[in-house]
HTML snippet that shows the backbone in 3Dmol.js (N, CA, C, O; Angstrom):
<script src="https://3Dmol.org/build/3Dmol-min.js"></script>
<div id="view" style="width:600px;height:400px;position:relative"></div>
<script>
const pdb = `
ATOM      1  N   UNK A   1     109.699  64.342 112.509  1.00  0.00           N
ATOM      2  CA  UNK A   1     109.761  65.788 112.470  1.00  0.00           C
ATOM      3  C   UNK A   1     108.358  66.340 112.706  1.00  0.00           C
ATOM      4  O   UNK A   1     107.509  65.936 111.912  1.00  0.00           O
ATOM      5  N   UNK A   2     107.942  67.230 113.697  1.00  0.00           N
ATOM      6  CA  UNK A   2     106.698  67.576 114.065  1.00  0.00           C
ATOM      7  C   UNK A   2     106.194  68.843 112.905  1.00  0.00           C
ATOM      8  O   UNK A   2     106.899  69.803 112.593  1.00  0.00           O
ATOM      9  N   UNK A   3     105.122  68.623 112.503  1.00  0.00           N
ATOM     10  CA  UNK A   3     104.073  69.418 111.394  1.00  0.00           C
ATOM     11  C   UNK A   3     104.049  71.045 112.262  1.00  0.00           C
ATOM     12  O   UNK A   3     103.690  71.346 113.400  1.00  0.00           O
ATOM     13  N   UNK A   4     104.599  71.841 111.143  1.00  0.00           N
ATOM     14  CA  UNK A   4     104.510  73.292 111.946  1.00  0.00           C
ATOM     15  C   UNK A   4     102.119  73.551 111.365  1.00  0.00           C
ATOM     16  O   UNK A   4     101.545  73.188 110.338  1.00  0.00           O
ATOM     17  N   UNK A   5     101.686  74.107 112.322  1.00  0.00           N
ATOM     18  CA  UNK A   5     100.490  74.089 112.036  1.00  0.00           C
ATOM     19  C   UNK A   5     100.421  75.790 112.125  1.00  0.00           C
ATOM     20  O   UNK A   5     100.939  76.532 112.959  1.00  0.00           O
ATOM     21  N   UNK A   6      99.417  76.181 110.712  1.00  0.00           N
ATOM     22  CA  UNK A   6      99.536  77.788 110.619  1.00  0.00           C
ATOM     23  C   UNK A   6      98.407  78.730 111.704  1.00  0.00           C
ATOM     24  O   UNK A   6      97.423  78.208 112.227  1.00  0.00           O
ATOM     25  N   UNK A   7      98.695  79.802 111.840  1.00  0.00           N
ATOM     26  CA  UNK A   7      97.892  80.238 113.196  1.00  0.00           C
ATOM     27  C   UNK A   7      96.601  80.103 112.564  1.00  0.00           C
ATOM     28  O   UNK A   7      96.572  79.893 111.351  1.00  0.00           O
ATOM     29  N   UNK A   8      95.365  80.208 113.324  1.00  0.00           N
ATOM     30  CA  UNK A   8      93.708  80.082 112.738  1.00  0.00           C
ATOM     31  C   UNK A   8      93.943  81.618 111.739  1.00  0.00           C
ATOM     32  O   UNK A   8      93.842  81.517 110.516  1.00  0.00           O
ATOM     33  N   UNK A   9      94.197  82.743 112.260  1.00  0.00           N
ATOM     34  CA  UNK A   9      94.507  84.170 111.159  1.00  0.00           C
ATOM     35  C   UNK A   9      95.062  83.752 110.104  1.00  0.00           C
ATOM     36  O   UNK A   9      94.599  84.545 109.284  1.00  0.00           O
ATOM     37  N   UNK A  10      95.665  83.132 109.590  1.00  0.00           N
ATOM     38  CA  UNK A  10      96.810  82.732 108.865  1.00  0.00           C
ATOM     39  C   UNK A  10      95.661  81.842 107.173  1.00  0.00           C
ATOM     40  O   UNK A  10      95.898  81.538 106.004  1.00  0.00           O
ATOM     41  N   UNK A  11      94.792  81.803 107.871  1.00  0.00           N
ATOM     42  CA  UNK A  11      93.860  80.918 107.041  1.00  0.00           C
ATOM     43  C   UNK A  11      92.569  81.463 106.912  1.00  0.00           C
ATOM     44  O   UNK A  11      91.575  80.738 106.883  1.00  0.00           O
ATOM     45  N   UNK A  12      92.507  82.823 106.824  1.00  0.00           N
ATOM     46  CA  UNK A  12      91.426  83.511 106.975  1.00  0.00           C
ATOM     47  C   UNK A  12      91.974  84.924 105.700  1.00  0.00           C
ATOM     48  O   UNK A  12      93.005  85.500 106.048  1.00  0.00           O
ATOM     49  N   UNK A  13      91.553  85.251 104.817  1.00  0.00           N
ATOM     50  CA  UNK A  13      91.356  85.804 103.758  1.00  0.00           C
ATOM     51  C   UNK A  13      90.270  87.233 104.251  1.00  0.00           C
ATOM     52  O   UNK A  13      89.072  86.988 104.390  1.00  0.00           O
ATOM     53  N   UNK A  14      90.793  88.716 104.495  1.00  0.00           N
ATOM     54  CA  UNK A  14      89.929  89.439 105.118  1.00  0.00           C
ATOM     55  C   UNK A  14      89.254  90.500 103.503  1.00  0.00           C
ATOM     56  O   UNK A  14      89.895  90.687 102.468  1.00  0.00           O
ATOM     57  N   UNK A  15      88.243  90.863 103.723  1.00  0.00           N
ATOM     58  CA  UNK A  15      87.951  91.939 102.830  1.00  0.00           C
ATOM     59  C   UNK A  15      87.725  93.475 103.948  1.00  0.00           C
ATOM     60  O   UNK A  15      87.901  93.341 105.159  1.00  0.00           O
ATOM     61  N   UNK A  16      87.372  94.714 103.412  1.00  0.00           N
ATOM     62  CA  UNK A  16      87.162  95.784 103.732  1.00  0.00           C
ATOM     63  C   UNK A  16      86.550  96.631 103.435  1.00  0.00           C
ATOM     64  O   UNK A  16      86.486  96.806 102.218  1.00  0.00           O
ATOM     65  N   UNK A  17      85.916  97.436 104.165  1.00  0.00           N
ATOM     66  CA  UNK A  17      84.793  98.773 103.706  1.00  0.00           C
ATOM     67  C   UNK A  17      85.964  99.993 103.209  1.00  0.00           C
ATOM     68  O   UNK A  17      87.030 100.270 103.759  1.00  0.00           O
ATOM     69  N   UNK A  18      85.356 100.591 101.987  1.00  0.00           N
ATOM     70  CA  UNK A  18      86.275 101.529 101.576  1.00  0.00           C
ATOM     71  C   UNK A  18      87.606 101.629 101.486  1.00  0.00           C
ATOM     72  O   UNK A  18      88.235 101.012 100.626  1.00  0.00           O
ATOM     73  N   UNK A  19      88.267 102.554 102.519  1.00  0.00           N
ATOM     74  CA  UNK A  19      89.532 102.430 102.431  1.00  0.00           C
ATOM     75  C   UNK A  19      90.341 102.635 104.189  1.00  0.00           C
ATOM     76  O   UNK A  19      91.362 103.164 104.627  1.00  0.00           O
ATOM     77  N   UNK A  20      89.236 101.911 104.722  1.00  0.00           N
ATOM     78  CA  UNK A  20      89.040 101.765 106.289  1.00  0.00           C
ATOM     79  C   UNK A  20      90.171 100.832 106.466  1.00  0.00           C
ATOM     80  O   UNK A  20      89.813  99.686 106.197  1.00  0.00           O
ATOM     81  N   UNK A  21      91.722 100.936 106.913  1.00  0.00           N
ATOM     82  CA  UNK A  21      92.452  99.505 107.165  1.00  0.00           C
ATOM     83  C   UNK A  21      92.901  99.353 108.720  1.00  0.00           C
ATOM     84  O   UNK A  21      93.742  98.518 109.052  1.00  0.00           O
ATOM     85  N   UNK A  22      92.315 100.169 109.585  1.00  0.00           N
ATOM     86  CA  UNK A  22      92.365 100.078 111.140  1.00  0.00           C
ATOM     87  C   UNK A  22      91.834  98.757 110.971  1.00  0.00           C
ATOM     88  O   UNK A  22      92.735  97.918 110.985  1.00  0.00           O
ATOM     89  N   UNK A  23      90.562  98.228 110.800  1.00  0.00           N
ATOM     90  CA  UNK A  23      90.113  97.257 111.226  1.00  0.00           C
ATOM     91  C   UNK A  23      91.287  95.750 110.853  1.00  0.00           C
ATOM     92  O   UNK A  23      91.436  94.713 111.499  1.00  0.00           O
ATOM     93  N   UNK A  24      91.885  96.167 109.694  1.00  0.00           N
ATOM     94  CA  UNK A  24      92.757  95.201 108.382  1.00  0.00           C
ATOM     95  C   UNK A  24      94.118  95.130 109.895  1.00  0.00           C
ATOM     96  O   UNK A  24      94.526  94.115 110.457  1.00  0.00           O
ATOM     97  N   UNK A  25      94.469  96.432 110.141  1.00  0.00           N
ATOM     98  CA  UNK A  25      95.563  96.263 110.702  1.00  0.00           C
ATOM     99  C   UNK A  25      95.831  95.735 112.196  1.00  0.00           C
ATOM    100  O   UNK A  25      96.919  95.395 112.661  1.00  0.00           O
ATOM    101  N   UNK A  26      94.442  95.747 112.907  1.00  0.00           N
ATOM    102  CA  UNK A  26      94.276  95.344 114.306  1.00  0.00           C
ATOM    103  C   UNK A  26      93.921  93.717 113.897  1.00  0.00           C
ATOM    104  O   UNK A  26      94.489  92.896 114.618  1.00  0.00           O
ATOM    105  N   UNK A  27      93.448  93.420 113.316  1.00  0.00           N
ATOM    106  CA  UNK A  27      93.345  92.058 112.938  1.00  0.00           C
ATOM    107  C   UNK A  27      94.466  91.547 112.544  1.00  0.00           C
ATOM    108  O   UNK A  27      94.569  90.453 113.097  1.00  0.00           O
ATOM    109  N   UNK A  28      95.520  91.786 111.768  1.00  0.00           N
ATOM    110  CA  UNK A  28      96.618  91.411 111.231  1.00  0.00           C
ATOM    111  C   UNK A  28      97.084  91.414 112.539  1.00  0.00           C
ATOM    112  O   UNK A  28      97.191  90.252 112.931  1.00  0.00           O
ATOM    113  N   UNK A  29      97.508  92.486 113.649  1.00  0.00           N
ATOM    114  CA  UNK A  29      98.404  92.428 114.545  1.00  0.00           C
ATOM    115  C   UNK A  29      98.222  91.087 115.312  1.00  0.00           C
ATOM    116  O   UNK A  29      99.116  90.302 115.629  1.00  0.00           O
ATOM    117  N   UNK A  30      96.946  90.985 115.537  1.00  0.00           N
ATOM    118  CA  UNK A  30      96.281  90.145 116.868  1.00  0.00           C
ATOM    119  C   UNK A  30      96.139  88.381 116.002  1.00  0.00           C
ATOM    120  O   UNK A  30      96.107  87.256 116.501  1.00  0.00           O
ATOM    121  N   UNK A  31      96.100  88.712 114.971  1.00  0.00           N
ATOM    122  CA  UNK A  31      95.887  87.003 114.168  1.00  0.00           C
ATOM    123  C   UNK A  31      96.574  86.679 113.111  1.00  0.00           C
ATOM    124  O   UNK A  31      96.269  85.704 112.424  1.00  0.00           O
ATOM    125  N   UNK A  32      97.362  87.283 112.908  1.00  0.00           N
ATOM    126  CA  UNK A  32      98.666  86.972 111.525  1.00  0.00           C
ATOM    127  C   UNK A  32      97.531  86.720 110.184  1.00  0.00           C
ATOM    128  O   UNK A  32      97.074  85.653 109.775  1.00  0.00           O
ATOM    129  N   UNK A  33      97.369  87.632 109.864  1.00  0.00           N
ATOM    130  CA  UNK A  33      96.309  87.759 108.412  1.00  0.00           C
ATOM    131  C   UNK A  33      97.113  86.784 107.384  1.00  0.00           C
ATOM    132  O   UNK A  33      98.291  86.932 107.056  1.00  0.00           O
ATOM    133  N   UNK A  34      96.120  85.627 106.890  1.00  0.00           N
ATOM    134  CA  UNK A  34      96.422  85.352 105.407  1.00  0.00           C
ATOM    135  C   UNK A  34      96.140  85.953 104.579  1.00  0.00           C
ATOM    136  O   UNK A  34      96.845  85.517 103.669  1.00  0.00           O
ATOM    137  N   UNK A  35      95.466  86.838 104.137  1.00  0.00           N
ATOM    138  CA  UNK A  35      95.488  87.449 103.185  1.00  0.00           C
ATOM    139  C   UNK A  35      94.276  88.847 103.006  1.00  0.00           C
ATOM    140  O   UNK A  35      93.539  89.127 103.952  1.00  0.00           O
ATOM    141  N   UNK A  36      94.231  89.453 101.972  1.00  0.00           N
ATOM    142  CA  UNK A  36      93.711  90.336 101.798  1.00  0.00           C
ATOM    143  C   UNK A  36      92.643  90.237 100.290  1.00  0.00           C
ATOM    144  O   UNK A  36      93.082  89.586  99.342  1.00  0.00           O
ATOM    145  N   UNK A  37      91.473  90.813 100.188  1.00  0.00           N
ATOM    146  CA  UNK A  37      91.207  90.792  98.986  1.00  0.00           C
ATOM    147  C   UNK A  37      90.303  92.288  98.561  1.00  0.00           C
ATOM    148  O   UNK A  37      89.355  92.789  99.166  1.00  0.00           O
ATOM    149  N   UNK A  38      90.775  92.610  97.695  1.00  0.00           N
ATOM    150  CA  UNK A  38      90.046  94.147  97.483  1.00  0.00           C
ATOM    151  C   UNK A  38      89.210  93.793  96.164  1.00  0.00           C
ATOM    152  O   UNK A  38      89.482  93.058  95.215  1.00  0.00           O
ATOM    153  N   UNK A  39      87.798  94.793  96.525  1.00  0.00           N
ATOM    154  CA  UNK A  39      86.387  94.724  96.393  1.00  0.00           C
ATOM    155  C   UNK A  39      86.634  96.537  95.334  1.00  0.00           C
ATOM    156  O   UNK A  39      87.404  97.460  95.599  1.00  0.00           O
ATOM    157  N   UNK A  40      85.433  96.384  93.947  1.00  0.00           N
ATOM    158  CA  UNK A  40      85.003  98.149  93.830  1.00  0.00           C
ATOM    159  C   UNK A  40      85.290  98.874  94.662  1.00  0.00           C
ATOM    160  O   UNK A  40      86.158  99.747  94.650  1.00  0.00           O
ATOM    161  N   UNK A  41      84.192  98.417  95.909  1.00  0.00           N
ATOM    162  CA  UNK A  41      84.416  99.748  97.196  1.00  0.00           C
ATOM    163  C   UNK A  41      85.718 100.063  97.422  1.00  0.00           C
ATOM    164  O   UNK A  41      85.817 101.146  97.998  1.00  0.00           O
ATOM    165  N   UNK A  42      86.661  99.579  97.211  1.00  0.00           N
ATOM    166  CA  UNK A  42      87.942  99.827  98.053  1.00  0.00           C
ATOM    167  C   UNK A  42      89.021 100.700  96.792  1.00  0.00           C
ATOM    168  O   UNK A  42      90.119 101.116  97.161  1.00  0.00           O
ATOM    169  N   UNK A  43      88.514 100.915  95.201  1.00  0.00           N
ATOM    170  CA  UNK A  43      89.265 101.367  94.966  1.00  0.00           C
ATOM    171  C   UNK A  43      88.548 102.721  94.188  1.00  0.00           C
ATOM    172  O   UNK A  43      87.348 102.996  94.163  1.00  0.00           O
ATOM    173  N   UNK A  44      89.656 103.454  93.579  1.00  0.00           N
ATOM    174  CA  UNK A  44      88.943 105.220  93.578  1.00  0.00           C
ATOM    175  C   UNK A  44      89.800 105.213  91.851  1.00  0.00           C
ATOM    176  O   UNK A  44      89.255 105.030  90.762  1.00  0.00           O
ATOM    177  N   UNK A  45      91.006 105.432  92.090  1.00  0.00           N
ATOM    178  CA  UNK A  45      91.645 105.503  90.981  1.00  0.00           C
ATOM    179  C   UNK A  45      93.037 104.431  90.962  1.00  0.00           C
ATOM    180  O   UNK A  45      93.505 103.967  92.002  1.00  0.00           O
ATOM    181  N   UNK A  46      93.642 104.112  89.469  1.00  0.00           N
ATOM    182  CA  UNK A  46      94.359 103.598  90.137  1.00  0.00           C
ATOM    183  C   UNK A  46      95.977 103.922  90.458  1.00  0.00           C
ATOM    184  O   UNK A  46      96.756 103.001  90.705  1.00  0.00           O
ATOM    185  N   UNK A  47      96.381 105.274  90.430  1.00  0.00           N
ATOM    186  CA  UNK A  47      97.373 105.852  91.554  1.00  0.00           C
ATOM    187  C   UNK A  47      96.436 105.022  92.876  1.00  0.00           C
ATOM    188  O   UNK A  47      96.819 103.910  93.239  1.00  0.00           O
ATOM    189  N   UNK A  48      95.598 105.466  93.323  1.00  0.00           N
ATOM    190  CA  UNK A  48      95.040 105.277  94.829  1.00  0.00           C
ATOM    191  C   UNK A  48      95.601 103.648  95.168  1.00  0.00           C
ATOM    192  O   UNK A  48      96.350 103.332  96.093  1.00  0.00           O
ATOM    193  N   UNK A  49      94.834 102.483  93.841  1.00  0.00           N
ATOM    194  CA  UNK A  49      94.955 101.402  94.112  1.00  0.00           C
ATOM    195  C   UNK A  49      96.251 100.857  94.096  1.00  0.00           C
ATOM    196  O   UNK A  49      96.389  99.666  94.375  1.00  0.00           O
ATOM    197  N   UNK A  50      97.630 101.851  93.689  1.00  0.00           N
ATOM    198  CA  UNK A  50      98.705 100.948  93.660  1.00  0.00           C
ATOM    199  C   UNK A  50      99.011 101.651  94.982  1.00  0.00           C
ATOM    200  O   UNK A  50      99.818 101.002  95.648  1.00  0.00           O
ATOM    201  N   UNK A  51      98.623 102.736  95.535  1.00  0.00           N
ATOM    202  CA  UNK A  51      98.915 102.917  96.787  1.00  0.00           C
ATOM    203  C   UNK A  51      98.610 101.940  98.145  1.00  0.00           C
ATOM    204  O   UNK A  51      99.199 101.617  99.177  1.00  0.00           O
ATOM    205  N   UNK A  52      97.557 101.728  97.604  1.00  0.00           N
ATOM    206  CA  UNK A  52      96.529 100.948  98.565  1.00  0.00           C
ATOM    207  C   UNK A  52      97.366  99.305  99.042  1.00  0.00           C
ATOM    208  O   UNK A  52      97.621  98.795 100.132  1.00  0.00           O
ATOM    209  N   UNK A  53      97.599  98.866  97.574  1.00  0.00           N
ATOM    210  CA  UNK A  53      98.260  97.437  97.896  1.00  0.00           C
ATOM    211  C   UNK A  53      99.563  97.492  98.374  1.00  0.00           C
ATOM    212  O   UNK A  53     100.082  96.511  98.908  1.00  0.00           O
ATOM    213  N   UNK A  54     100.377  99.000  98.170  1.00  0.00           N
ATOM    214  CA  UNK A  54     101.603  99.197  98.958  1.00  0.00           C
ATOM    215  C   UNK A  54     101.714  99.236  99.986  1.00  0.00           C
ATOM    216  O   UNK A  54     102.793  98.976 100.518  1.00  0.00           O
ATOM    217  N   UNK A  55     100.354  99.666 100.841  1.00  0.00           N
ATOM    218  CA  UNK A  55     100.040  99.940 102.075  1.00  0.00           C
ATOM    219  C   UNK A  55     100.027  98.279 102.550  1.00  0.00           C
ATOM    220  O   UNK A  55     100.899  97.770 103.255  1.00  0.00           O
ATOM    221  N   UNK A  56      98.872  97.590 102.013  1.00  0.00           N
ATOM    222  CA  UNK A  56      98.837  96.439 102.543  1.00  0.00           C
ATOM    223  C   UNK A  56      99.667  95.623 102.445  1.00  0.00           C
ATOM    224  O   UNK A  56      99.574  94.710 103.266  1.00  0.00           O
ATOM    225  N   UNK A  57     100.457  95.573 101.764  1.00  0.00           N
ATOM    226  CA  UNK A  57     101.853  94.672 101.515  1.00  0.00           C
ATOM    227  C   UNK A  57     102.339  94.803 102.553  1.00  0.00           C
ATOM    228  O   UNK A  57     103.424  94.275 102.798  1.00  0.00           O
TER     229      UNK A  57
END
`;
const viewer = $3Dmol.createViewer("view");
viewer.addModel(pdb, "pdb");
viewer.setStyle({}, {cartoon: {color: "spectrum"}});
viewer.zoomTo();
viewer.render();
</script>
């Protein structure tokens, strides 16, 4: 049975400036994002931050 191998995106963990996710989402499109990790900078309150991870979900 041949080994499914995950895309190079897939194994790459991105962070972000503020609450900038153009960059999050053109990368996701083009390289299948493994994951995400949010930093201080990225959160304000947390209404904002449960928004934020709804977004990125």
């Amino acid at each position: 049975m041949p080994t499914v191998l995950p895309s190079p995106g897939e194994l790459i963990i991105l962070g972000f400036e503020n609450n900038n996710l153009d960059m999050l989402y053109e990368f996701h499109r083009e390289y299948s994002l493994g994951g995400v990790i949010l930093f201080d900078r990225n959160i304000e309150s947390s209404k904002q931050l449960k928004e934020l991870i709804s977004t990125v979900r």
